[in-house]
N, C-alpha and C positions, 0 to 999 in steps of 0.2 A: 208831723203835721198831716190833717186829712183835707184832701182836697174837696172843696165846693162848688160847684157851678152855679149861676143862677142866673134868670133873663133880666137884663134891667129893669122894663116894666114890672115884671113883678114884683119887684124890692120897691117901686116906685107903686104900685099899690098900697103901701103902706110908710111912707117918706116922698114930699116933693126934694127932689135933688138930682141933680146931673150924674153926667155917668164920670166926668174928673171929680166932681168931689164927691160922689160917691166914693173912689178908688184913693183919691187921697186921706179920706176922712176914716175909711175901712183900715188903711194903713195904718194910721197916728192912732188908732184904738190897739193896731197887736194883732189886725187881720189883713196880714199883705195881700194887697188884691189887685189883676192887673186885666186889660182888657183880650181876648181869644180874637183869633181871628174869624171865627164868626160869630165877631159883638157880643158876646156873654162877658159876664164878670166869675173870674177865675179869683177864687180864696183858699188863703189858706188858715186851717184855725186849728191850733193847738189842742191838744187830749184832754186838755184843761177847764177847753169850753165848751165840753156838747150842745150846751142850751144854743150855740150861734153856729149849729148845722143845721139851719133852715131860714130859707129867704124870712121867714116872722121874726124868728130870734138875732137874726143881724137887725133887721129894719129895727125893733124893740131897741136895741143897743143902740142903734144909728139919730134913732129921737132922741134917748135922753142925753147922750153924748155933744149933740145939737144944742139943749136946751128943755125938751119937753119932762117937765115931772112925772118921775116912775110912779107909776098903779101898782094898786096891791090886788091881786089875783084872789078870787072867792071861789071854794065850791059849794054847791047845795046839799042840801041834807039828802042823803039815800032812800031810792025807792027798790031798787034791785039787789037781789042777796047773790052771793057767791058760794057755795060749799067747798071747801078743800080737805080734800080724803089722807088721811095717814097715809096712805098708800103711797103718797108722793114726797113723802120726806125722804124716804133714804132714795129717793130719783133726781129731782127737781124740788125742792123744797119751799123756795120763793115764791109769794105769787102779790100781786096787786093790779088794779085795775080802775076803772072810772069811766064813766055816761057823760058823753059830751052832746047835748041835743041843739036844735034850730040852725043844723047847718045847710048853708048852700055850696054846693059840689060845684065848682069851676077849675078849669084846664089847668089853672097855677095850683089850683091846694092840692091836687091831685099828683102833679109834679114834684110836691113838695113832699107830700106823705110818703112816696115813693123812696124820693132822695133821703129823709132826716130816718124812715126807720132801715134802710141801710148803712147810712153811718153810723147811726147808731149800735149799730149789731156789730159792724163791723169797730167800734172807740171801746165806749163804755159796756159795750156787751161782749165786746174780749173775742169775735166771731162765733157771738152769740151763747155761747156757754156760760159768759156770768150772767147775760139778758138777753130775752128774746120778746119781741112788742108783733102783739095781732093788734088787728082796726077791723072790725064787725058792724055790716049794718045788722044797728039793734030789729028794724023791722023783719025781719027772717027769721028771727028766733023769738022763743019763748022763754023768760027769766022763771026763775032760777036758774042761776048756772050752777055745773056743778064741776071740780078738777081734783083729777084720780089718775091713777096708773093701772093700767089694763096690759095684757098680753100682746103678744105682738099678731096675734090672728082671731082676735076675741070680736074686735070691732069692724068694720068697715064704712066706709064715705067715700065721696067724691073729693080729691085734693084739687086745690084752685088751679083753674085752666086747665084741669081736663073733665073727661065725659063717662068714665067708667068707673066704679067704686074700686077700689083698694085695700087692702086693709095693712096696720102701720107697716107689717113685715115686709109686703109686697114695694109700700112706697121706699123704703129702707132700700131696698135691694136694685128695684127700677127706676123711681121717679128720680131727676138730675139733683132737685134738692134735697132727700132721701139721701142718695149713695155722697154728697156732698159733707153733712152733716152726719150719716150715721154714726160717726164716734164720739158723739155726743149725747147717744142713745142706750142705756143697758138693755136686758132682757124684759122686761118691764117699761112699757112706753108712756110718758103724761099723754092726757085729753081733756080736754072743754068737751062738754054736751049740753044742753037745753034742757027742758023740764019734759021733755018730748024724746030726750033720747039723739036729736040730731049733734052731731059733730060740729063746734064752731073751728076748733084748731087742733094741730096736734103739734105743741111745741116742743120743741127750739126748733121744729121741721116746716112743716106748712099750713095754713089754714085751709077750712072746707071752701069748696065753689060755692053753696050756699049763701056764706056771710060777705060774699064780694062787695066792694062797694061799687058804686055806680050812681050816675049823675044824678038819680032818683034820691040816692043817700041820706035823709035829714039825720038822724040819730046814730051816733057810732057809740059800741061799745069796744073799750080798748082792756086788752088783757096784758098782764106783762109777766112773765116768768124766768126763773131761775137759779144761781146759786148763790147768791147775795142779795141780804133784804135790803139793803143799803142802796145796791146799785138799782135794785128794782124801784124802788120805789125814785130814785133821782130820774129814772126813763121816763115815770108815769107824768110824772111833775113836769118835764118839758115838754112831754107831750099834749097836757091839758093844758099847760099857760100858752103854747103853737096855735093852739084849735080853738082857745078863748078870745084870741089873736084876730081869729077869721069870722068871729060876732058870734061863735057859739059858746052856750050855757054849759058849765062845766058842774057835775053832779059826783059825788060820793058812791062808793058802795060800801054794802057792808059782805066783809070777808067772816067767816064763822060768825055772823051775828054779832059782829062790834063793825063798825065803819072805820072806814081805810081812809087814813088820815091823808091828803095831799095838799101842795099847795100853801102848807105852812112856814110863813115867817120863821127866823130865826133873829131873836135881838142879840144885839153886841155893844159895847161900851166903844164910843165916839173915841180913836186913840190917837188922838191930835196931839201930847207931849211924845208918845212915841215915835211919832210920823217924821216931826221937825229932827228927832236926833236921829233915826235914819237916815231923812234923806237930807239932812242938811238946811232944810229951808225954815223961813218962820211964815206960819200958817195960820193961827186959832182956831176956835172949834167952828167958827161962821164959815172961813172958808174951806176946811175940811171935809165937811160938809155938804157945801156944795158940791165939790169935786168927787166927791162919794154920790153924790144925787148926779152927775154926770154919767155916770159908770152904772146906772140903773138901780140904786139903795136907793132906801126910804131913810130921810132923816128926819128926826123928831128931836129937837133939845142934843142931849149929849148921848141919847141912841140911835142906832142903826139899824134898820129892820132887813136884814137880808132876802131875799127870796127865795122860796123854794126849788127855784128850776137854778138854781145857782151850786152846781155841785164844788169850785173850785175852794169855795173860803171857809176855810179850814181852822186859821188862825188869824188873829189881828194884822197877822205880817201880810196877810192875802186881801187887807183892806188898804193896807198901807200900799202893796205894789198899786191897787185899781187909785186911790189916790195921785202917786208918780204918773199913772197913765194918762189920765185926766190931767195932770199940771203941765205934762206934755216933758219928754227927755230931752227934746230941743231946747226947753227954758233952763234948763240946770245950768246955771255957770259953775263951770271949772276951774276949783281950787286947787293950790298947792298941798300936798299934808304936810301935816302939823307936826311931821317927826321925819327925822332924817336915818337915811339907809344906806347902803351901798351896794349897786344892783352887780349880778352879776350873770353868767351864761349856763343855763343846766341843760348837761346831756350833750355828748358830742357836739364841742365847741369847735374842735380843730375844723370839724365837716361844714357844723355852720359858718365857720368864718369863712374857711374858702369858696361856696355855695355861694354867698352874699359879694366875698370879691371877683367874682365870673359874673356880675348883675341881675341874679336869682332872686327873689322874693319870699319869704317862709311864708307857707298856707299850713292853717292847721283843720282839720276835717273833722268827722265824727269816725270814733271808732267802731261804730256799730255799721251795720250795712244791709243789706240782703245782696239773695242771689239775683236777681235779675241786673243788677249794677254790674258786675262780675260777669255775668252773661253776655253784655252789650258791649264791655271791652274783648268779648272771645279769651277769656277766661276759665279754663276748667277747675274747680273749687274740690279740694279735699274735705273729708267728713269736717262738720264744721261745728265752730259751740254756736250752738241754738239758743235765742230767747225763749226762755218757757211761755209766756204770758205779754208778748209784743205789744208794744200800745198802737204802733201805727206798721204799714207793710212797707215803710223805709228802713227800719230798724229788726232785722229779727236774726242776726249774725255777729259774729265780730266779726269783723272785717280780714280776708288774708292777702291780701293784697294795699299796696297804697294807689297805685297807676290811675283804677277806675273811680279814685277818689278825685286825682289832679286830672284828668279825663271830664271830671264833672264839672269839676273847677275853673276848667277852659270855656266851658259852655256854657255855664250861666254867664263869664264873661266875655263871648265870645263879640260885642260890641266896644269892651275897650279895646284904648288905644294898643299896636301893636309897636313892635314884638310884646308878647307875653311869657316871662320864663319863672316860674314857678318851680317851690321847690317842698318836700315835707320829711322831716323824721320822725317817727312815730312804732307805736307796738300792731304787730298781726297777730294773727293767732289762727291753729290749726290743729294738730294734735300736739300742740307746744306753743306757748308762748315767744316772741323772737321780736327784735327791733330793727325795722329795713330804712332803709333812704331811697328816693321816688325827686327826680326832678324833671322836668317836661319844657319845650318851647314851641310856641307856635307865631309861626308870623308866613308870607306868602313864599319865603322862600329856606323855611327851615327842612335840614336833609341830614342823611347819615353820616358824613363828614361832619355838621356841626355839633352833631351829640356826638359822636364820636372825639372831637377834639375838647368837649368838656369831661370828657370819662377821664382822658387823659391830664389834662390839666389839674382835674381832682386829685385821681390816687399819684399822680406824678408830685405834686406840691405836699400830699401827706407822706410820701414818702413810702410808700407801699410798693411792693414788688406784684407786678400782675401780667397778666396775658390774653390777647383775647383772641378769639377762633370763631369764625361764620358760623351762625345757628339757627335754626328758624326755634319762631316762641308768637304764641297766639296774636298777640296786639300788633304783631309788625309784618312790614310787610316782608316775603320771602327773599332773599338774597339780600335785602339790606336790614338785616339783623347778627347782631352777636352777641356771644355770652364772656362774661369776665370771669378769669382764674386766678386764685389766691396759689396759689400750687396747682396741686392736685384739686383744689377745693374750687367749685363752681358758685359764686356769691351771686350772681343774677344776668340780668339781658340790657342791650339799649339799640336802640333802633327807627326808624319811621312806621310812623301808627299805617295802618293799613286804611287803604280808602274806605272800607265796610264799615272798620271799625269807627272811622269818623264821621260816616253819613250815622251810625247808632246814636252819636250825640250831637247831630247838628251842626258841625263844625265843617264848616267851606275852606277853611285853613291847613297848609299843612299842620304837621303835628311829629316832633321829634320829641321820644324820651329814654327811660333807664329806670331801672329798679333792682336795688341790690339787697342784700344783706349784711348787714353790721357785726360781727362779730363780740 
């Protein structure tokens, strides 16, 4: 999930609506959103839907979902050309772009532009390596553009927010954004320049002080680059339906002398017998439909006109979920099936039965993780398997541990009712794959006596011969900690979380737990 901030009013720039039904209505769409303690609205929205990482793109959503009929986004014919140099294919290959003119510069869109092309760099641009998006005032420069690959001490410019030229080697090595991204850079660096020779950008790195925008702004030229035309071109797309959003005129360029297509529809066949045998329900093609024109489509008779800033829909099945979404999961009545089975318990049953008769709860978590969750519990983390290509900074490990999972666990729910005893068996992974058990309690007067008498109760009821001996281990606190012995074999720790480690997650509650290993 990537997180969003936005001011009320500004979402209220563009929707009359309160800030509960904003938060309720943002939820029942698939974008949980709750209020910060200072009055912002806190979102969160899925990798799924870049188009709604910016107060325009939720507001857009938030009408039609309401009621208002989706528009269909136009660009004008091209007045501006682009060159892109051979030179840049085996670097950065990707490029696309578009002229948004008649804009007025205010506090919100300035905020906004900010926000959505960092999320974006940071979703769909994969921390900018698949996409990297410049915004140019067009008045600074002189079109033609042109994008090539030059040396790393061929050129020089001013890079934005500072006052001394550079050239790309220099910023590579000094400037914070430079030494940030230079692994994203080979020996040969991409550039924008003007017909004049000035420096609009040097991507995936940083644009000239030159093309800054400023409250003056009317006319942006947006550039967007990188190593998928696919995903380049879905950036460009949101970013012109964002800024069409804010009353401005949205224009074409042409790339090699053909124009760079944005903004276009995609039809699809209305799939209303599909929908009802999915989800169960009986629908027709009218109110299909509709609930498709809720979700921001265009419906026409028995087509669908998708939009182009709509990267998620992929397949009928991705009209069918926005369908469900729109008919709302709260209205699904819950059937019995239609076919009989007989359930039973997979994967250490003995542990879960006993776990469940000591009044434990099973939580099941994401196996994926990073480090800074790991961190927060005081956690030291071995080499670990890496996400190549992470979609969000929750996810870019497998997880070796369960602890800072049920640690998390506690703390989003650390408003219910108490005692809390939570329990989870599940795979880690480190330089070996392995299956641990993790249970925790918290209530105002959980202590080392009470996890201790469920350690016992456990392997005593399974019937395990074990031992245990005072140990310190990060998450606990010192002298009320120890580790469990299979023999000679040390399977894990249980103990009282350590006050540090529970002000890391919030939690005013004590905090008793245990994490072993499963043989």
């Amino acid at each position: 999930m990537a997180q969003l901030q936005i001011e009320l009013a500004d979402l209220q720039e563009f929707v009359k609506i309160g800030k509960r039904e904003a938060i309720e209505t943002l939820t029942q769409m698939g974008f949980p959103a709750e209020e910060t303690a200072d009055g912002k609205l806190n979102i969160e929205v899925t990798p799924n839907r870049p188009d709604a990482l910016c107060v325009e793109g939720l507001a857009r959503a938030l009408r039609c979902y309401l009621g208002e009929k989706p528009k269909a986004y136009k660009a004008g014919k091209p007045k501006i050309t682009v060159e892109v140099d051979k030179s840049v294919l085996p670097v950065r290959p990707a490029f696309g772009g578009a002229v948004v003119r008649k804009l007025k510069m205010t506090g919100s869109l300035v905020r906004s532009i900010m926000q959505v092309q960092e999320k974006l760099h940071e979703t769909l641009g994969r921390k900018r390596r698949k996409v990297a998006i410049g915004m140019h005032d067009l008045g600074a420069v002189r079109p033609p553009f042109r994008y090539f690959a030059c040396g790393r001490g061929e050129i020089s410019f001013v890079p934005l927010d500072m006052q001394e030229e550079m050239t790309p080697g220099q910023i590579l090595s000094l400037h914070p954004k430079g030494i940030a991204y230079s692994h994203l850079v080979q020996e040969k660096c991409p550039m924008i320049t003007d017909r004049d020779g000035n420096v609009l950008s040097f991507p995936p790195i940083i644009n000239g002080e030159r093309t800054k925008l400023s409250e003056k702004t009317a006319d942006i030229f947006i550039d967007t680059t990188g190593t998928s035309g696919e995903a380049v071109r879905q950036a460009v797309n949101i970013i012109c339906a964002m800024l069409a959003d804010r009353g401005g005129e949205v224009e074409q360029i042409k790339v090699n002398g053909k124009a760079y297509p944005i903004l276009q529809e995609e039809k699809w066949a209305l799939p209303t017998r599909q929908a009802e045998r999915l989800l169960g329900i009986k629908l027709g093609g009218s109110k299909a439909g509709r609930l498709l024109e809720r979700m921001g489509h265009r419906v026409e008779g028995k087509s669908v006109f998708v939009q182009g800033y709509r990267t998620d829909i992929i397949s009928s099945v991705d009209l069918i979920e926005d369908i469900a979404i729109a008919y709302g999961f709260n209205s699904f009545e819950p059937t019995l099936p239609s076919f009989s089975s007989i359930g039973s318990q997979a994967g250490e049953p003995e542990y879960h039965s006993i776990l469940i008769g000591l009044g434990f709860e099973e939580a099941v978590s994401w196996t994926l993780s990073n480090r800074k969750l790991a961190a927060r519990a005081n956690l030291r983390l071995q080499p670990s398997i890496e996400m190549e290509n992470p979609l969000t900074e929750e996810f870019t490990i497998f997880r070796q541990a369960l602890l800072p999972n049920l640690m998390q666990i506690l703390s989003d729910g650390k408003n219910e009712k108490l005692p809390i005893k939570i329990y989870e068996i599940g795979p880690v992974a480190s330089d070996r794959l392995e299956k641990r058990m993790a249970f925790a309690i918290m209530h105002p007067k959980a202590s080392f006596s009470e996890i201790k008498g469920a350690v016992c109760a456990l392997f005593g009821t399974a019937g395990k011969a074990f031992g245990i001996k005072a140990e310190s281990y990060g998450p606990f606190i010192a002298g009320r900690c120890a580790a469990v012995y299979f023999g000679e074999r040390k399977i894990g720790h249980f103990g009282e979380i350590s006050p540090e480690v529970l002000a890391e997650f919030g939690l005013e509650q004590p905090v008793c737990a245990a994490e072993f290993e499963l043989a």
